[in-house]
C-alpha positions in Angstrom: -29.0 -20.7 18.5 -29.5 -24.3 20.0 -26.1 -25.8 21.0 -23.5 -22.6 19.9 -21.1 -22.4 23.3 -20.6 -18.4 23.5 -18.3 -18.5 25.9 -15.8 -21.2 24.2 -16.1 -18.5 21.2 -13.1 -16.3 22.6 -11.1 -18.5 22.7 -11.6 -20.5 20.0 -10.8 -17.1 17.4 -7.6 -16.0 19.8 -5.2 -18.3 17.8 -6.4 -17.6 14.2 -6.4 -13.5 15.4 -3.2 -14.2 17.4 -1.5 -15.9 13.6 -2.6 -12.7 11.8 -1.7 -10.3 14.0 2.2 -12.4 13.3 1.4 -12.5 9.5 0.8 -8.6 9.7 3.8 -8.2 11.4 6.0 -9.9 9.3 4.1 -8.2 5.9 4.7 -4.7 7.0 8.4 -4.7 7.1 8.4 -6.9 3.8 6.7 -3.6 2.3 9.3 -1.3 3.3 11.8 -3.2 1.9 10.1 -3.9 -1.0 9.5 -0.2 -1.3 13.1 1.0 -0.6 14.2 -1.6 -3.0 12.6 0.2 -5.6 13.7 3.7 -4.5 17.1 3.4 -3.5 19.0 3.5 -7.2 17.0 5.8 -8.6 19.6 8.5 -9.6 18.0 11.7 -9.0 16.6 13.6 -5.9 13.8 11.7 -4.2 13.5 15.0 -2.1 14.6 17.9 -2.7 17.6 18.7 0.0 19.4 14.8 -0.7 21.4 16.7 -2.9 22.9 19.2 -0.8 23.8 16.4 1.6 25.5 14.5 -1.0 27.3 17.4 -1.8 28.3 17.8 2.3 29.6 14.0 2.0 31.7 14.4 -1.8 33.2 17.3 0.7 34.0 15.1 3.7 35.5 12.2 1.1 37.4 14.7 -0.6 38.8 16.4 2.7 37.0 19.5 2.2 35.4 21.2 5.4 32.1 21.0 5.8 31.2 24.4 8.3 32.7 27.0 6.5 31.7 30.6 6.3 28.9 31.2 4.4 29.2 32.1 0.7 27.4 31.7 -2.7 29.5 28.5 -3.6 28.6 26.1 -0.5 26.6 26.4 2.8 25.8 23.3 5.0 22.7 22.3 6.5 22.1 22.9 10.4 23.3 19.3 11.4 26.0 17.3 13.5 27.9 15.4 11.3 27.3 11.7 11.7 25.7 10.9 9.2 28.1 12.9 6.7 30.7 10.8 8.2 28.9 7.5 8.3 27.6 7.8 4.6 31.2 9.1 3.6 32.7 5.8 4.9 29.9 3.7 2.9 30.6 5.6 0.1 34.5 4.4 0.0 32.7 1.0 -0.9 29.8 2.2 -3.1 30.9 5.4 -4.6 29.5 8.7 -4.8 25.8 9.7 -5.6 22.7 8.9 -3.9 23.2 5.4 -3.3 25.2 5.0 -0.2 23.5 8.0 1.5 20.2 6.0 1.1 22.3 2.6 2.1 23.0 4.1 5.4 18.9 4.8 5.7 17.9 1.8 5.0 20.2 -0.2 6.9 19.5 1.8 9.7 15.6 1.3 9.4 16.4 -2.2 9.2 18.0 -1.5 12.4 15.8 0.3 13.8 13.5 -3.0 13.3 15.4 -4.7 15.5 16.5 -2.7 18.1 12.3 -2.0 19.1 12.1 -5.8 18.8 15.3 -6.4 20.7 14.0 -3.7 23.6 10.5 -5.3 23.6 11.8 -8.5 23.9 14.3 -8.4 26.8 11.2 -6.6 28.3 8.6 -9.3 27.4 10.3 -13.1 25.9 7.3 -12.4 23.5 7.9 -12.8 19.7 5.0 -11.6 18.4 4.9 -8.2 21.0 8.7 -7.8 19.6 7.7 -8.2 16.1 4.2 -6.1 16.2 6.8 -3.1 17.5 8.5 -3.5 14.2 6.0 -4.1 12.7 3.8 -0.6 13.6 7.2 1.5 12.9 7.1 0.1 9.6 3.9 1.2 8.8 4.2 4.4 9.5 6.1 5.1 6.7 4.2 7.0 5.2 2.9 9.4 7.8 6.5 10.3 8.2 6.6 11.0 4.2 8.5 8.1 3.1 11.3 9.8 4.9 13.2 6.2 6.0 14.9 5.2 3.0 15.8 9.2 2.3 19.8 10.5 2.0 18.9 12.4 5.0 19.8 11.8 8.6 16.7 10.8 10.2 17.1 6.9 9.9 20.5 6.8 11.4 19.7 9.5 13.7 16.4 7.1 15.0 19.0 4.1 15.3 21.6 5.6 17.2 18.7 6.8 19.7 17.4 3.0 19.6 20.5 1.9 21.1 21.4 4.8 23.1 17.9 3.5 24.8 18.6 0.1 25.2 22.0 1.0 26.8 20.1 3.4 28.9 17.3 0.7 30.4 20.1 -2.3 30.8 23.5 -1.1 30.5 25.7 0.6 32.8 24.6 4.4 32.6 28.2 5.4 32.0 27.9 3.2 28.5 24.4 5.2 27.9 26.0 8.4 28.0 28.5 7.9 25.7 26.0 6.2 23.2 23.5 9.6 23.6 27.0 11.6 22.9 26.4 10.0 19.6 23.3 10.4 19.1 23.7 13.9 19.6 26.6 14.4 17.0 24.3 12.8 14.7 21.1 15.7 15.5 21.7 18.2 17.9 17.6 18.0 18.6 18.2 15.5 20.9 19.9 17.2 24.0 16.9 17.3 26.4 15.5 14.4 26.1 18.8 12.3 26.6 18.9 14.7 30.1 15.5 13.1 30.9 15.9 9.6 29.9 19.4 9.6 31.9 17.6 10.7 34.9 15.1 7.6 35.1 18.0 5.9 37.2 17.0 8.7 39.9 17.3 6.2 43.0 21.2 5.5 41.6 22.2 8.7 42.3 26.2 8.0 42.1 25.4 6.6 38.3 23.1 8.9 38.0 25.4 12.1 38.4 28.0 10.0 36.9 26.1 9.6 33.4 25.4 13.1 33.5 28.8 14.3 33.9 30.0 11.6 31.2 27.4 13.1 28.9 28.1 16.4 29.6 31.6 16.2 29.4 31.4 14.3 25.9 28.9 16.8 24.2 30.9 20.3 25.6 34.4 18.0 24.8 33.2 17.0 21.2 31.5 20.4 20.5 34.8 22.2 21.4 37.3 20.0 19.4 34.6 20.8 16.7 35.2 24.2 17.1 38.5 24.2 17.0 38.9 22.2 14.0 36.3 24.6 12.2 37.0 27.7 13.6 34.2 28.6 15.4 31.7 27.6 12.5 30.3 24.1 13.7 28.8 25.8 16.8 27.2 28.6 14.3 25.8 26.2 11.8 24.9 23.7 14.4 23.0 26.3 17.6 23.1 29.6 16.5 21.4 28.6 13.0 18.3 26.3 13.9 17.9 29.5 16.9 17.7 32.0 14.2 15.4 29.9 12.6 13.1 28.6 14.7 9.9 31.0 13.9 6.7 29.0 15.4 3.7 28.3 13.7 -0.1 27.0 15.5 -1.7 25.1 13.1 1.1 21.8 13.2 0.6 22.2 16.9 -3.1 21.8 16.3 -2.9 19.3 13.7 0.2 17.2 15.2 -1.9 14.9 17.2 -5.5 14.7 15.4 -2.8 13.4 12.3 -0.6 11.1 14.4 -4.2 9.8 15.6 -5.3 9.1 12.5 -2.7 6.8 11.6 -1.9 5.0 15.3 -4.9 5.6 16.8 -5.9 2.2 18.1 -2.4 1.6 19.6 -2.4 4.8 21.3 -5.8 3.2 23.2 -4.1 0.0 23.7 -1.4 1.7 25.3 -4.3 4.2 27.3 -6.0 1.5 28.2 -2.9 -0.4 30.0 -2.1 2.1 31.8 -5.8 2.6 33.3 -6.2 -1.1 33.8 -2.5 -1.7 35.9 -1.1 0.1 38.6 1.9 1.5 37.7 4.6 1.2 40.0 7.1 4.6 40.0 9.6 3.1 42.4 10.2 0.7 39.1 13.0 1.5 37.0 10.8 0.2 33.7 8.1 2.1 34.5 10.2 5.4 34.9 11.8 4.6 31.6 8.8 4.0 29.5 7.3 7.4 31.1 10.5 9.1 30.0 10.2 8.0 26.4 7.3 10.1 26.4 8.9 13.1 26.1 10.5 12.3 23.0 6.8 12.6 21.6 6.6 15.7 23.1 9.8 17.3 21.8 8.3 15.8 18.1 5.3 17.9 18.8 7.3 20.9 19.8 9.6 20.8 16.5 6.8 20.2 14.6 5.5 23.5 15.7 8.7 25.4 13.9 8.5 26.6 10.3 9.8 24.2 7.7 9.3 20.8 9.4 8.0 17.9 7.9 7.3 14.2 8.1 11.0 13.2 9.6 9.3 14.9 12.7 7.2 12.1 13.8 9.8 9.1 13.2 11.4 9.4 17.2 7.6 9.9 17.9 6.3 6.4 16.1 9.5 4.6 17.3 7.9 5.7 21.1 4.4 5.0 20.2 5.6 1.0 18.6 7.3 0.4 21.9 4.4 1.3 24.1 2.0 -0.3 22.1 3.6 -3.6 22.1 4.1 -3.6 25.8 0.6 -2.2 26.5 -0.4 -5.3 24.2 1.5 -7.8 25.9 0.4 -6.7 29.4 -3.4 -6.9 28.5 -2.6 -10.2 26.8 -1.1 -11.7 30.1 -3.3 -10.4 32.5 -6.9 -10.7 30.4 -9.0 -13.5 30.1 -9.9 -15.0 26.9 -12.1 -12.3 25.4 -9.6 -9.5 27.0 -7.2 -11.6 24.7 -9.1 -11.8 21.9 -10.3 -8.2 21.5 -6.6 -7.2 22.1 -5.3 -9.6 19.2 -8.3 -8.2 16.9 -7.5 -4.2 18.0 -3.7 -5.1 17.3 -4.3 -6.8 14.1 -6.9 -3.8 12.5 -4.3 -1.8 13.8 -1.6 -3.5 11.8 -4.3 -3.8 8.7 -4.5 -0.2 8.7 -1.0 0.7 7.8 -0.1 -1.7 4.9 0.4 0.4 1.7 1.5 -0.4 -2.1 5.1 -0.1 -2.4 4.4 0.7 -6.3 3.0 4.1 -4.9 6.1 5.4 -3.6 8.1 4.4 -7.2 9.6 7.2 -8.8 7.4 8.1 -11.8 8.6 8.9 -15.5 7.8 12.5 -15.1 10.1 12.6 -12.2 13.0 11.2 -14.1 12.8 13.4 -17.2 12.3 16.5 -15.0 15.8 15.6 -14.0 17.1 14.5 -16.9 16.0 17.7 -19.1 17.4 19.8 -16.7 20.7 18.3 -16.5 20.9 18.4 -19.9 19.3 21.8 -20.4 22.1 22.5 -17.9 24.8 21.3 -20.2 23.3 22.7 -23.5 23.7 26.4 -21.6 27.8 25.2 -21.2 27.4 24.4 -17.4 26.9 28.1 -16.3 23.5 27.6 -14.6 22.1 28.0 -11.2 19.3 25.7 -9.2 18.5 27.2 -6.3 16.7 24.0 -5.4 18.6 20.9 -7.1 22.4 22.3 -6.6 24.1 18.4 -7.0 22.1 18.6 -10.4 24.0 21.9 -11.6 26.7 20.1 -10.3 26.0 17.0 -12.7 25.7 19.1 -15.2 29.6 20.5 -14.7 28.2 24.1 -13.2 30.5 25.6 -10.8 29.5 25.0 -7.4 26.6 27.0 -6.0 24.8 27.5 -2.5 21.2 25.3 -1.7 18.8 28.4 -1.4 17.2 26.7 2.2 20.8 26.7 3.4 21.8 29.8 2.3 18.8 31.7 3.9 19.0 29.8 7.1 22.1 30.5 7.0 22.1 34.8 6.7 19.5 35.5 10.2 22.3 34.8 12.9 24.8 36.6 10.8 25.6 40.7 11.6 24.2 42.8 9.5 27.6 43.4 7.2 27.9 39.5 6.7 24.2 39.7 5.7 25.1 42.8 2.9 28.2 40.5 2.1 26.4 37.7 1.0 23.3 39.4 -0.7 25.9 41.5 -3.0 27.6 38.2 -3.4 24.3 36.7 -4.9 23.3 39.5 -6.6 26.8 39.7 -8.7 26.8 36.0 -10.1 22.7 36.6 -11.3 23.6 40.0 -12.9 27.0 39.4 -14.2 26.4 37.4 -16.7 28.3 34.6 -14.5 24.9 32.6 -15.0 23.6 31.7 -17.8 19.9 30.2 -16.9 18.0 30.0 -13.4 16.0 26.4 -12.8 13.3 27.0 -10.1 10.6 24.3 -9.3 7.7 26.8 -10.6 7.1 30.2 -12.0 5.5 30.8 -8.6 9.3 30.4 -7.0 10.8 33.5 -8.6 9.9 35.9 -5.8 10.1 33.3 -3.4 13.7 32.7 -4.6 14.7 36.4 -4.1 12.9 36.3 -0.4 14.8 33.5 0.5 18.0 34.8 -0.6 17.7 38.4 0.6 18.3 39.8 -3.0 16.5 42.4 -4.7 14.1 41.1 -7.1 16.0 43.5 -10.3 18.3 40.3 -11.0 14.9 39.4 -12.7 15.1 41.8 -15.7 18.4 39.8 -16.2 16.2 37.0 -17.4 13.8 38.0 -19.2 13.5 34.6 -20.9 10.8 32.9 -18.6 9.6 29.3 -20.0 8.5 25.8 -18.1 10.7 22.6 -18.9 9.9 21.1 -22.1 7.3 18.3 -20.7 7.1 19.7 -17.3 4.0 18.3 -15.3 2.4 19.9 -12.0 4.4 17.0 -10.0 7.7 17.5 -11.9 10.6 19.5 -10.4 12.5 21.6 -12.1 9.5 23.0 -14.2 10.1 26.2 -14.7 13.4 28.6 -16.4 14.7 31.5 -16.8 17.7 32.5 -19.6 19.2 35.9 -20.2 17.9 37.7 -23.6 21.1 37.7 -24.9 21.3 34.3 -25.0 20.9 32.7 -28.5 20.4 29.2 -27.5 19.0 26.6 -29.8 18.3 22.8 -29.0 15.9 19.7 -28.2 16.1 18.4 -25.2 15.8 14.1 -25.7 14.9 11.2 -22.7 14.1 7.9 -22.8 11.7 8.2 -20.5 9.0 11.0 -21.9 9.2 12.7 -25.0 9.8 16.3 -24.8 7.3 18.4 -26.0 8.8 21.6 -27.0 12.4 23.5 -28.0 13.7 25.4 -24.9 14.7 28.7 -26.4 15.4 29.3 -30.1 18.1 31.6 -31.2 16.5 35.6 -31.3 13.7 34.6 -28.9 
């Protein structure tokens, strides 16, 4: 084509690529708010363990201990307490329920946000490579299963380890230490790869070994007070449980990275590509840094591996994968000449395009509401004396007596001798053939033998119920769906939402 310049054509797209790639960057954090705005209030289980962890906090505000010795009334999750105590002192302004646990999320995911922009920046003076960090976090929200505005531990846990970083590439490594102390008390998960990421400072050896021994002498000093103070239970919960647990499984090790691909694919060959294109220096203390960070992906990939882990798994991952991508960016944006630049810009930007979502997806739908609400009132109608293996706060809404989270609880009985295990299983099987309780809410029929599995109880409590019916409007996505109510029950009623109509009585009296 007469008179077309081809090579002034680079550089004439690198701004209008280089102002969406900012536009993108701003837009995906907009969504997670916008998404988390929408989520946060709601005032049921968004998944299904944020009740038990409300229930750990309402014991922390209430001076209750939290590592006990296992029973049928209460068992924790296998977690350091950070986050019980950091959502215990937001609830002293908010109240009790959901709401402050998921507060504590989202503010940490906000910063999160900042603290891979703050990191990239110090590293780069670039806005848009600080933002674009941010940015590709963001959207990975929903490969890690909408898991950053949860009541669960991740988000805080992913912050902490933010800063303990920062601290860890420009502050004193005695200041480091102390911040991967609490990053540990926050998830335990973490020990190795604050070892590693405190050894990048190799060449310092006295602050080296100094770090160490600060960090040692924090976890062992903080785990045995813990002790102490909980009788030898905070140790059990928190190392001999998750041991005891950790059964290993192939396919997520198979599937880990062809799904993490999928979703940051281009700004894993950005980051690739950087490295093939630049010598890296080892003697540098960035470079051994950003090589350390690497093996957070790799301890991802190991838990993944371990039966019962989900999308929380790849948030320390994506935060390692949006730092590395910006700075792989940035680096191929200095150093490359105009169509370098512009191909960069227009890999970040489709990489950026990939991950926006529709907040309205991720909304709490009608079903889900009246699933709750019909079994809380169920719960009431049968006078309180119910049992939900999987929605315990909701039995607890519903004025039941306190009862165990049915994860917990089996987690809870491998480590335990074999008498503890007998203790606990005769425990169970009492309340469900005793008459103690009234009416068993599972998620499905399909989680009645699963529910005696998990518990270790022998599936005779069964005959105890012969009354076996799904939730009146129950949907395949609904949860609770499905109950069960002793025969000599006579128990009459319609259960009424604002939400969904019910479609049926539960029981009627001689049924």
């Amino acid at each position: 084509m007469a008179g077309m310049d081809f090579h002034s054509f680079p550089g004439k797209t690198e701004r209008p690529v280089r102002i969406v790639v900012i536009a993108l960057s701003l837009l995906l954090p907009l969504l997670f708010f916008m998404t988390a705005a929408q989520r946060v209030r709601y005032p049921y289980e968004l998944e299904e363990l944020e009740g038990n962890m409300v229930r750990t906090v309402e014991r922390v505000l209430h001076h209750q201990p939290v590592y006990i010795a296992p029973n049928v009334h209460f068992v924790p999750f296998m977690y350091t307490p950070g986050y019980s105590y950091a959502a215990a002192a937001m609830a002293h302004i908010t109240g009790i329920g959901f709401l402050p646990l998921r507060l504590v999320s989202i503010i940490s995911t906000a910063g999160i946000f900042l603290m891979l922009a703050a990191l990239i920046w110090r590293e780069t003076r670039s806005w848009m490579a600080a933002a674009a960090a941010a940015a590709l976090y963001a959207g990975c929200y929903p490969l890690c299963q909408n898991w950053y505005d949860l009541a669960r531990l991740d988000s805080l846990f992913v912050f902490l380890m933010l800063i303990a970083m920062y601290c860890t590439r420009w502050l004193h490594p005695v200041v480091a230490a102390l911040a991967w102390v609490a990053v540990f008390q926050t998830k335990q998960s973490i020990l190795p790869a604050a070892v590693v990421l405190l050894c990048c400072r190799i060449a310092q050896r006295r602050q080296t070994i100094a770090a160490l021994a600060v960090f040692a002498a924090g976890v062992s000093g903080s785990v045995l007070w813990l002790n102490h103070a909980t009788n030898g239970w905070y140790s059990f919960y928190v190392f001999k449980v998750p041991s005891a647990n950790s059964d290993l499984i192939l396919r997520p090790l198979v599937l880990f990275l062809p799904e993490f691909f999928h979703t940051v694919g281009i700004a894993v060959v950005l980051i690739v590509v950087a490295v093939l294109s630049h010598k890296l220096n080892v003697h540098s203390l960035a470079v051994r840094f950003y090589l350390a960070t690497g093996v957070l992906v790799l301890l991802a990939w190991f838990i993944m591996m371990h039966t019962g882990s989900t999308g929380n798994v790849y948030m320390p991952a994506c935060a390692v994968i949006a730092l590395l991508f910006a700075l792989a960016a940035h680096r191929l944006l200095r150093d490359g000449s105009p169509t370098v630049r512009t191909v960069v810009l227009s890999a970040m930007a489709i990489q950026l395009f990939s991950l926006i979502y529709n907040p309205g997806a991720f909304r709490p739908t009608a079903e889900q509401k009246y699933s709750a609400e019909a079994s809380i009132q169920a719960a009431k109608m049968l006078g309180g004396h119910v049992y939900l293996p999987q929605h315990t706060y909701y039995g607890q809404m519903a004025g039941a007596p306190e009862m165990a989270d049915m994860v917990a609880f089996q987690d809870a009985q491998r480590p335990l001798p074999s008498g503890e295990q007998v203790r606990l299983r005769t425990e169970m099987e009492s309340m469900l053939t005793s008459g103690a309780i009234q009416g068993v809410f599972l998620d499905s029929s399909s989680q009645v033998r699963s529910f005696s599995e998990r518990n270790a109880v022998d599936e005779e409590w069964i005959s105890h119920y012969p009354v076996r019916m799904p939730l009146p409007g129950a949907t395949a996505q609904s949860r609770p769906a499905w109950f069960l109510l002793p025969c000599t029950l006579s128990f009459s009623g319609q259960l009424k939402s604002e939400t969904v109509a019910p479609q049926a009585p539960l029981c009627t009296a001689g049924k």
